[in-house]
C-alpha positions as CSV (number, residue, x, y, z in Angstrom):
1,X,-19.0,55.2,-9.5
2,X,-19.1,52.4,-6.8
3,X,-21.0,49.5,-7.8
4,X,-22.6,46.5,-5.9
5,X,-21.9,43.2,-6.8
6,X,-24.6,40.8,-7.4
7,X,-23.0,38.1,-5.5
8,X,-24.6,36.9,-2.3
9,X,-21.4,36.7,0.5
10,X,-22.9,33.5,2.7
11,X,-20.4,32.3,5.6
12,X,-19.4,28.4,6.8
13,X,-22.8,28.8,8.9
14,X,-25.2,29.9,5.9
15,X,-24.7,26.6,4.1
16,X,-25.3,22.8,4.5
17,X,-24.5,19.5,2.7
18,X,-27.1,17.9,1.5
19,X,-26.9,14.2,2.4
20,X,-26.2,12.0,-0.8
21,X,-26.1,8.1,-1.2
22,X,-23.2,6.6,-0.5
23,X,-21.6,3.4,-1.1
24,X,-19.2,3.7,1.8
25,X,-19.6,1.3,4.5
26,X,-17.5,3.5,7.2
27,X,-15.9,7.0,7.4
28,X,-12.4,5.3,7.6
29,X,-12.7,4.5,3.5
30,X,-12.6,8.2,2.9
31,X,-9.6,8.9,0.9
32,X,-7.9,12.6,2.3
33,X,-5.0,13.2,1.0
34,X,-4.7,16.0,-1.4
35,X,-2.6,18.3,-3.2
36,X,-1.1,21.1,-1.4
37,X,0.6,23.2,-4.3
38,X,0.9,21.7,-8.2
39,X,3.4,19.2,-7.1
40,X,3.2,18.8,-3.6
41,X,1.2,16.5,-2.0
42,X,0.1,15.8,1.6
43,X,-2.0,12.9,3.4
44,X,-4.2,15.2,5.3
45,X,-5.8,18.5,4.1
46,X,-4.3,20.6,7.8
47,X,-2.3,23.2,7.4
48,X,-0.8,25.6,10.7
49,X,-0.8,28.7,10.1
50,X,2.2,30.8,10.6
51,X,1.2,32.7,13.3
52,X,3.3,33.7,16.2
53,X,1.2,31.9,18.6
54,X,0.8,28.5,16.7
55,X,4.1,27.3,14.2
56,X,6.9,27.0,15.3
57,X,9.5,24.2,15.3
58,X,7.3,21.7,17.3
59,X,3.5,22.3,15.7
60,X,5.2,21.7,12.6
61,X,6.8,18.7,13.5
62,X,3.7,17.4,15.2
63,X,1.6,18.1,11.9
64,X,3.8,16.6,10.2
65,X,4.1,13.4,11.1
66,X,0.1,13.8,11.1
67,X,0.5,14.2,7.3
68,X,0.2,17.5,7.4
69,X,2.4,21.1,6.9
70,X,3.6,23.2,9.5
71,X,4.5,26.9,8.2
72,X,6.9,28.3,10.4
73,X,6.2,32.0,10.8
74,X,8.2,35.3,9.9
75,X,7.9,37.2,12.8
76,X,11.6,36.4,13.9
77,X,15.1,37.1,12.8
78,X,16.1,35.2,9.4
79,X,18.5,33.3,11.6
80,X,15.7,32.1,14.1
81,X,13.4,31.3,11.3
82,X,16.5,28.7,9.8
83,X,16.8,27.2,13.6
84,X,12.9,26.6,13.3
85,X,13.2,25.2,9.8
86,X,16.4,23.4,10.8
87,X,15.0,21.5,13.8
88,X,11.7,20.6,11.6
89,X,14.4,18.8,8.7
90,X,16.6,17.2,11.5
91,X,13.6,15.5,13.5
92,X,13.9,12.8,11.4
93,X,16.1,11.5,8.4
94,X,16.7,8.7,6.3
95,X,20.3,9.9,6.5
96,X,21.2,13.1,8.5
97,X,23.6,14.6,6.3
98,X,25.8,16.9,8.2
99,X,25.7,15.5,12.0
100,X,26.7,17.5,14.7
101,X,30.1,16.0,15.4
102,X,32.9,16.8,18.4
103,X,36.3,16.3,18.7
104,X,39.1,13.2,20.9
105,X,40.0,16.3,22.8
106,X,37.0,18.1,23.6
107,X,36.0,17.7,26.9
108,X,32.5,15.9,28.0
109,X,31.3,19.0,29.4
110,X,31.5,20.9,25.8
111,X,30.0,17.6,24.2
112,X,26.8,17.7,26.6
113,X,26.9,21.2,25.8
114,X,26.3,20.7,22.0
115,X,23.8,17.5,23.1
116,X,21.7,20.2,24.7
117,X,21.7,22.7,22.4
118,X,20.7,20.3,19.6
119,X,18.7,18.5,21.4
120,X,20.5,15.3,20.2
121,X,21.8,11.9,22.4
122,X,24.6,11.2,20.9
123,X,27.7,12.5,18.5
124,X,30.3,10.9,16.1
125,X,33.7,11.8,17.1
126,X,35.9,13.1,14.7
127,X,39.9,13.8,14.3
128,X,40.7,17.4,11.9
129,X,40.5,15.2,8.6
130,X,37.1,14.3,9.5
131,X,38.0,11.2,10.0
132,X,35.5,8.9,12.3
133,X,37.9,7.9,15.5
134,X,34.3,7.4,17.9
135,X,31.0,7.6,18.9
136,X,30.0,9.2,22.4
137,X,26.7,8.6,23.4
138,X,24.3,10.2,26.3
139,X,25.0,7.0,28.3
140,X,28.7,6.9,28.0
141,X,28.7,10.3,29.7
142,X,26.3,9.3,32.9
143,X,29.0,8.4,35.0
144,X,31.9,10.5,34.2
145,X,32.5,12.5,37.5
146,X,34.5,15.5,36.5
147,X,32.8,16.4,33.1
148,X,34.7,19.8,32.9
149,X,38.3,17.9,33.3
150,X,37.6,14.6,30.9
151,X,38.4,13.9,27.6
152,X,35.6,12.7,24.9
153,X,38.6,10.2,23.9
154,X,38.7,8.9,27.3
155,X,34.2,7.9,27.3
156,X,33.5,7.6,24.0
157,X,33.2,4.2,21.8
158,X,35.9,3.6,19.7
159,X,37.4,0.8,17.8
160,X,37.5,-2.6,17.7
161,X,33.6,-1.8,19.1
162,X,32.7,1.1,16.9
163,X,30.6,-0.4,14.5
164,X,29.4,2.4,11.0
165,X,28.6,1.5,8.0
166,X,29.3,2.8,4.3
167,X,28.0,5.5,3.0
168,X,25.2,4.8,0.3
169,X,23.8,1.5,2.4
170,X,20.4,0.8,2.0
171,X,17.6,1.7,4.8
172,X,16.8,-2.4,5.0
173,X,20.9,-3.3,5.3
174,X,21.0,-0.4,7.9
175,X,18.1,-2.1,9.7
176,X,20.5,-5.3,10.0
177,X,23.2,-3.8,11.6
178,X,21.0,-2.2,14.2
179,X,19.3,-5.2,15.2
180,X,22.8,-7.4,14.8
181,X,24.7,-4.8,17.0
182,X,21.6,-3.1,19.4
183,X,22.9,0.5,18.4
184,X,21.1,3.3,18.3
185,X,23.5,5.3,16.1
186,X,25.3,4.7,12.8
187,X,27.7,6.5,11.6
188,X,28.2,6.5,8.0
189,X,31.6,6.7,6.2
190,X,33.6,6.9,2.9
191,X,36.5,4.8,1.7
192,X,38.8,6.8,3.4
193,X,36.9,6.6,6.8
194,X,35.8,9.7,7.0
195,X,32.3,11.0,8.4
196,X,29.8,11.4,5.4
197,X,26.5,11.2,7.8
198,X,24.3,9.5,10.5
199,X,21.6,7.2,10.5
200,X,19.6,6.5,14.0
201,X,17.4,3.9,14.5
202,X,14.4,6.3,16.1
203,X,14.0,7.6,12.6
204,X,14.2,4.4,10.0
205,X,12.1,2.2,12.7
206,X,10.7,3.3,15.5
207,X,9.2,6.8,13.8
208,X,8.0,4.8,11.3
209,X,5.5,2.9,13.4
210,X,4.4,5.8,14.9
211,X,3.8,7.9,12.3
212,X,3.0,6.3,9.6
213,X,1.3,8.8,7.6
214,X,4.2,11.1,8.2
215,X,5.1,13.4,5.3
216,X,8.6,14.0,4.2
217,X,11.1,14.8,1.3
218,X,13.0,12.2,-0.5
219,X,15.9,12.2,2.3
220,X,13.3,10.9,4.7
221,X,13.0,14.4,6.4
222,X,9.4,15.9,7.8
223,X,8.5,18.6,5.0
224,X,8.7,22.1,6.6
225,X,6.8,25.7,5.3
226,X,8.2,28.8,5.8
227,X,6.8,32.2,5.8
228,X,8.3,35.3,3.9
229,X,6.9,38.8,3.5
230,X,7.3,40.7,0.1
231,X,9.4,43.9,1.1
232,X,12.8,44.4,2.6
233,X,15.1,41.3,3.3
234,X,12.4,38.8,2.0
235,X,14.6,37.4,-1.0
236,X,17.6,37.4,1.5
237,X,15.2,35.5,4.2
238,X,14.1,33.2,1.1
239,X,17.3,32.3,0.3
240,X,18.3,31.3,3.7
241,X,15.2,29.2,4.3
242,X,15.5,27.2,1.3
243,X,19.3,26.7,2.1
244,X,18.1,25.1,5.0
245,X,15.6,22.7,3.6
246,X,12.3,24.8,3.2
247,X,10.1,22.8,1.0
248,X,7.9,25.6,0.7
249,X,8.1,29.4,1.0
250,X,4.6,31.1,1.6
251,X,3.9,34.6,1.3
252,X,2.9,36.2,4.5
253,X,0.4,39.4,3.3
254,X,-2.7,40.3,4.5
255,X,-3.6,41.9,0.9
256,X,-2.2,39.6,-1.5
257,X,-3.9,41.1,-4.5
258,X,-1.0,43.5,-4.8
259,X,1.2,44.7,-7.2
260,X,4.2,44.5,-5.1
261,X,2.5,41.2,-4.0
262,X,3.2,39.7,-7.7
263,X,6.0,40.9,-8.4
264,X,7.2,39.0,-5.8
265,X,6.0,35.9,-7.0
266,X,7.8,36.5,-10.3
267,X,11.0,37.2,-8.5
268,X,10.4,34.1,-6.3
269,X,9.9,31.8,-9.3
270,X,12.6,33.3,-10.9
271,X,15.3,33.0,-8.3
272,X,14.2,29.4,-7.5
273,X,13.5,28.2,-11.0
274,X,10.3,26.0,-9.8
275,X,12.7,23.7,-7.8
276,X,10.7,25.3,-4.3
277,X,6.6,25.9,-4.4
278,X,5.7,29.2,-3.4
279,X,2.7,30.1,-1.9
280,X,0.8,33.5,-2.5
281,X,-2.1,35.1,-1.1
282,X,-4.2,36.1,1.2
283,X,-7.0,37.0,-1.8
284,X,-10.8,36.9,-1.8
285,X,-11.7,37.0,-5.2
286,X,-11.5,35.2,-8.4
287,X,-9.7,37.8,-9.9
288,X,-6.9,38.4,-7.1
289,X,-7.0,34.4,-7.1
290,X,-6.4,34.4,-10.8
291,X,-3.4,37.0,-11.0
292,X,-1.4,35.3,-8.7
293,X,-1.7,32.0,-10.5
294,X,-0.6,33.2,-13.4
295,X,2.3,34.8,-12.2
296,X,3.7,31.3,-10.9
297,X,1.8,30.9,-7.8
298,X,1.9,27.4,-7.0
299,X,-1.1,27.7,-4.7
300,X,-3.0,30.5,-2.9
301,X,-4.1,31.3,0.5
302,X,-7.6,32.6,0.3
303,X,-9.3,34.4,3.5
304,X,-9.4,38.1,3.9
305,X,-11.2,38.7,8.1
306,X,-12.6,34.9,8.8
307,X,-10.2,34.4,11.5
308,X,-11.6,34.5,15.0
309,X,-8.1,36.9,15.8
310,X,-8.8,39.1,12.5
311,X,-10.6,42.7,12.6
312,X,-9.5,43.1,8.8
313,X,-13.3,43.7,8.0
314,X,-14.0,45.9,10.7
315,X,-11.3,48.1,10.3
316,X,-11.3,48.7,6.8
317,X,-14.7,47.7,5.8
318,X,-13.0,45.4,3.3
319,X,-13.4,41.7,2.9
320,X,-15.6,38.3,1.5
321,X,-17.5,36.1,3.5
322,X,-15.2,33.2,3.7
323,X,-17.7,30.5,1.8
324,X,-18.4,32.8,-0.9
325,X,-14.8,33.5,-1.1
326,X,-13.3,29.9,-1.5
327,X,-16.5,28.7,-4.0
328,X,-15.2,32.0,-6.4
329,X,-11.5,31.4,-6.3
330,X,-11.5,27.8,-6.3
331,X,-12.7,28.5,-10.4
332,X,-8.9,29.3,-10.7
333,X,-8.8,25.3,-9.3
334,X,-10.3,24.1,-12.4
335,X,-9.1,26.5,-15.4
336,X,-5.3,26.7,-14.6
337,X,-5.0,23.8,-11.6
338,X,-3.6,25.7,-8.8
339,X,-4.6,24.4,-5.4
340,X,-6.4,27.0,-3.1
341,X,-6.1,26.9,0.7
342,X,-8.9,27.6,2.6
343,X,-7.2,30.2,5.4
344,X,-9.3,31.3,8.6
345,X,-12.9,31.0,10.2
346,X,-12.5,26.9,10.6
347,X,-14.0,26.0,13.9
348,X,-15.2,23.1,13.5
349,X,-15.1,19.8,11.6
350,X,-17.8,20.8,9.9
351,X,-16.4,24.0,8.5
352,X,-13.3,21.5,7.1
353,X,-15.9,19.5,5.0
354,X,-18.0,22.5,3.6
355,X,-14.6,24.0,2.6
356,X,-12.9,21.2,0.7
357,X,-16.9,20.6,-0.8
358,X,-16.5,24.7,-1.7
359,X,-13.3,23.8,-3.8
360,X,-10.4,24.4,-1.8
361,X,-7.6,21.4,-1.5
362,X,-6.4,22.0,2.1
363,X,-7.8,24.1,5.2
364,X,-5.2,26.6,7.2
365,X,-5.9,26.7,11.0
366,X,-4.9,28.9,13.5
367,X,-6.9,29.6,16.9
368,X,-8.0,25.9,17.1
369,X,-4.3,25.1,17.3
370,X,-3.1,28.1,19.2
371,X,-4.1,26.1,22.4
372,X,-2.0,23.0,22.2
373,X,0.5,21.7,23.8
374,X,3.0,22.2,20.7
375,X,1.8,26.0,19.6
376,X,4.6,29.0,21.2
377,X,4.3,29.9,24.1
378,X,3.7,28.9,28.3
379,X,0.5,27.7,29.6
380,X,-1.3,30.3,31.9
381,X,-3.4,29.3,35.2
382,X,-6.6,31.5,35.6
383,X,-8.7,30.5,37.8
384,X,-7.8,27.1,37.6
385,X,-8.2,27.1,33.8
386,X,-5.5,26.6,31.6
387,X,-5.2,28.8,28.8
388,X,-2.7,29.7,26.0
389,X,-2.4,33.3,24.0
390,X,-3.9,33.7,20.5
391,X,-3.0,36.7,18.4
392,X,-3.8,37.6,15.3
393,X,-0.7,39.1,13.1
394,X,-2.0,42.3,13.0
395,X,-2.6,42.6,16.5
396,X,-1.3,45.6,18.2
397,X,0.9,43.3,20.5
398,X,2.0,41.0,17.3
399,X,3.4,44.8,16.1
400,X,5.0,45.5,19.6
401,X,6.0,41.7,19.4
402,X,8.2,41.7,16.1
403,X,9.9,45.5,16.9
404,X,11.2,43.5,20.2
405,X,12.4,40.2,18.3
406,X,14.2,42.0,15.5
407,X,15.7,44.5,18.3
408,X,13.6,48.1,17.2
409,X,12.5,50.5,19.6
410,X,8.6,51.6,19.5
411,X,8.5,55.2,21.2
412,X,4.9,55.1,23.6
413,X,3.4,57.7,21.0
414,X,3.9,55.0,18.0
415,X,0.9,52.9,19.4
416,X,-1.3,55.6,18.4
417,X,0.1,55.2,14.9
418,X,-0.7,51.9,14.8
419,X,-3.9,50.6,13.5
420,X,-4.4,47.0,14.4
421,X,-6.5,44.6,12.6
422,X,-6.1,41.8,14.9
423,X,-6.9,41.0,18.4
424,X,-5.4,39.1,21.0
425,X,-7.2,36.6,23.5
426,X,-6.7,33.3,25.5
427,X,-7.8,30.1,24.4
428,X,-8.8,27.5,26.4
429,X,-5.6,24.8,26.5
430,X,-6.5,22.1,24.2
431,X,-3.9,19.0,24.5
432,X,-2.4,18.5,22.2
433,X,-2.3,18.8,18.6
434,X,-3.1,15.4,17.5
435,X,-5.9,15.4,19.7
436,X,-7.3,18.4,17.8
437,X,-6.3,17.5,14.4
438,X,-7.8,13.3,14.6
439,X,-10.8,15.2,15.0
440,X,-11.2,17.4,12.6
441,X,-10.1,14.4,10.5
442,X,-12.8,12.0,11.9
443,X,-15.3,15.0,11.3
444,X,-13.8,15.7,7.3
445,X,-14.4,11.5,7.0
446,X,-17.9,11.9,8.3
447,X,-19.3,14.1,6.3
448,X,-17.5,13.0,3.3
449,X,-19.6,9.5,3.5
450,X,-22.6,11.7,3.9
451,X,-22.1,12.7,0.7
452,X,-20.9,9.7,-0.9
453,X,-17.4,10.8,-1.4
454,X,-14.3,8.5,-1.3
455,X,-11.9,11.4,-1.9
456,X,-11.4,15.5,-2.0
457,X,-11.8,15.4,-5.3
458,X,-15.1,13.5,-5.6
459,X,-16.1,15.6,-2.7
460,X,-16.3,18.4,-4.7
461,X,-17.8,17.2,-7.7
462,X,-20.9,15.6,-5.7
463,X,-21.4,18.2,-2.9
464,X,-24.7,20.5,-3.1
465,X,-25.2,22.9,-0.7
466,X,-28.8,24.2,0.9
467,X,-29.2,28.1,2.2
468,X,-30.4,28.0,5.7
469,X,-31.9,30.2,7.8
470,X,-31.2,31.5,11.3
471,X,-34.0,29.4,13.1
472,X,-32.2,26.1,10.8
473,X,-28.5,27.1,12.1
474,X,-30.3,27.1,15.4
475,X,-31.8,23.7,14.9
476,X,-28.3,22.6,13.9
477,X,-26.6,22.9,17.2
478,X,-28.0,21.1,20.7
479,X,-31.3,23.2,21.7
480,X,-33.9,22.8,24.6
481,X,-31.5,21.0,26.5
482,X,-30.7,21.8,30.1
483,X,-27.3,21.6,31.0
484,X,-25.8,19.9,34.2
């Protein structure tokens, strides 16, 4: 016999904080970093969501160095998702371990060829042994006028003025030899002079001043998320992700409180042994919340319909209103300490704060990214508007979308067959994604000082929410205004 539950489902707009005293003197004291997983920390509470429209490569290299975590989505061949992953772990490196390398007798025209590809400036130039007989840079090929004909041994920097260094040397002696020499590239070698890895002087100095609060692995690389599903290839797709540097795998399901949903966790775990976090979800409840913990999730998405692409709860009738949702699963938070990310119906600051104040440890957005500059996909002129496309995973084009990337064929009649619980839409073109993110930060600051908060944690612990009523969400936003 169906039963009601006694639980009132209230959404980001049904609550507010109520204003506490506070001993901070600005917004900036506000501590945010947090926990994304058990063991993985990062120095803002953003996550991108791995939609098809919003991580790839770039957004997650932009988030980032914001002190965020990018997820790359699944929605592409395994091989594709490694690029993505790849080019996230070879932005930037203490050391780059493996550098893409070329050969004395290769010609400039295969070497700028491998430049573009890789999107690198310069490569170490190597005999069969591996041994390091060059460098050739971008520059040294600028005036070569028959690229097709010309040796890399003829352009490239060789000795006495090739300058590397040893393998093992310290980021501050590395530092010396760039500023004694002006390079921009040092290779690094063993005792028997052959390549062992590449150090550039974009990623020990000048990345650092730019992104300071840039998160990253104990190599010095940008962490990177990847999404998996829970049928099929996912273990092979696992393995291959983590091979190339995943720091975190994240299960992509819309109903996470699934059977086949935990057992993949336990699989997961097992396979890995605890050396890579896995992420589980999505889940509404407590008790989906609960189940995936214990199976060895090391945090969980929660969000079933709050996203402003999703038409989960309109289609099936199913779901929890998103406040409601995080407050109940975010229990799990303090009886067994697995982090809980707040995933979907963020569209404001505002909605950041009253999350992290309902218990969860980071926020996932999508829509509010799917308009930037770094998010998949061109920029569209309607009108004279720009706008970007915004798709939720479930989305009858997100279905025709991934038969087309992994090469199926979708007869005309299989559209009827499939039920979409996603839409898609344009978004206004936002910038870019720091733009976006700085102020969702500013906001989270805010109204942590409102409540007297120095960090997440004390956030929670302090915040008390009010009910409000429709005419009180009303007085909320600008009113009896007129607009120019």
């Amino acid at each position: 016999m169906a039963r009601l539950s006694e639980t009132e489902g209230l959404a980001y707009d049904d609550v507010l904080l109520v204003p506490q005293r506070t001993s901070l003197t600005s917004r900036k004291e506000a501590v945010i970093s947090t926990m994304l997983t058990r063991n993985l920390g990062l120095q803002i509470p953003i996550v991108s969501a791995n939609m098809d429209t919003v991580t790839e490569a770039s957004m997650a290299i932009a988030v980032a160095r914001l002190g965020g975590l990018g997820i790359v989505h699944r929605y592409m061949t395994i091989s594709d998702e490694v690029y993505h992953v790849e080019k996230v772990k070879r932005s930037e490196s203490i050391v780059i371990d493996s550098p893409y390398t070329v050969k004395p007798q290769d010609t400039i025209e295969e070497a700028l060829g491998i430049m573009k590809r890789r999107g690198v400036r310069g490569l170490p130039v190597v005999d069969e042994k591996r041994v390091l007989v060059g460098i050739l840079t971008f520059r040294d090929t600028l005036f070569v006028n028959f690229p097709a004909k010309v040796k890399v041994a003829e352009a490239m920097t060789a000795q006495p003025k090739l300058v590397a260094g040893k393998f093992g040397i310290s980021p501050e002696d590395a530092k010396k030899i760039f500023e004694a020499n002006r390079l921009e590239k040092l290779p690094l070698v063993d005792d028997q002079g052959r390549l062992c890895g590449l150090i550039t002087v974009k990623d020990i100095i000048e990345k650092k001043i730019l992104y300071p609060n840039s998160v990253k692995d104990k190599k010095g690389r940008l962490l990177a998320g990847a999404a998996i599903g829970v049928k099929g290839d996912f273990m092979e797709r696992a393995e291959a992700l983590v091979a190339a540097g995943a720091d975190v795998l994240v299960l992509d399901i819309a109903h996470g409180h699934a059977t086949y949903a935990i057992d993949a966790v336990k699989k997961l775990k097992a396979k890995f042994s605890g050396n890579v976090p896995i992420i589980a979800g999505n889940t509404a409840t407590y008790e989906g919340t609960k189940e995936l913990a214990l199976a060895g999730a090391d945090a969980v998405k929660v969000g079933v319909g709050p996203g402003a692409t999703c038409t989960t709860r309109l289609v099936t009738g199913a779901g929890v209103p998103q406040f409601t949702a995080i407050c109940d699963a975010a229990r799990v938070t303090q009886e067994l300490g697995v982090p809980i990310i707040a995933d979907g119906g963020i569209r404001k600051s505002g909605d950041v704060v009253k999350a992290l104040a309902a218990g969860a440890s980071t926020v996932m957005i999508g829509t509010l990214l799917a308009g930037t500059e770094e998010s998949p996909g061109p920029v569209i002129n309607r009108g004279g508007v720009r706008y970007k496309v915004c798709r939720g995973m479930a989305s009858l084009g997100a279905a025709f979308g991934r038969a087309s990337r992994f090469g199926d064929e979708l007869e005309d009649e299989d559209a009827t067959q499939v039920v979409a619980e996603g839409v898609e839409a344009l978004v206004p073109y936002r910038g870019s994604c720091a733009e976006i993110v700085n102020q969702l930060i500013g906001g989270l600051q805010s109204g942590m000082s409102y409540c007297g908060a120095r960090t997440i944690s004390e956030l929670c612990n302090k915040a008390v929410f009010i009910k409000i009523t429709q005419p009180a969400h009303i007085e909320s936003r600008p009113h009896d205004l007129e607009r120019p």
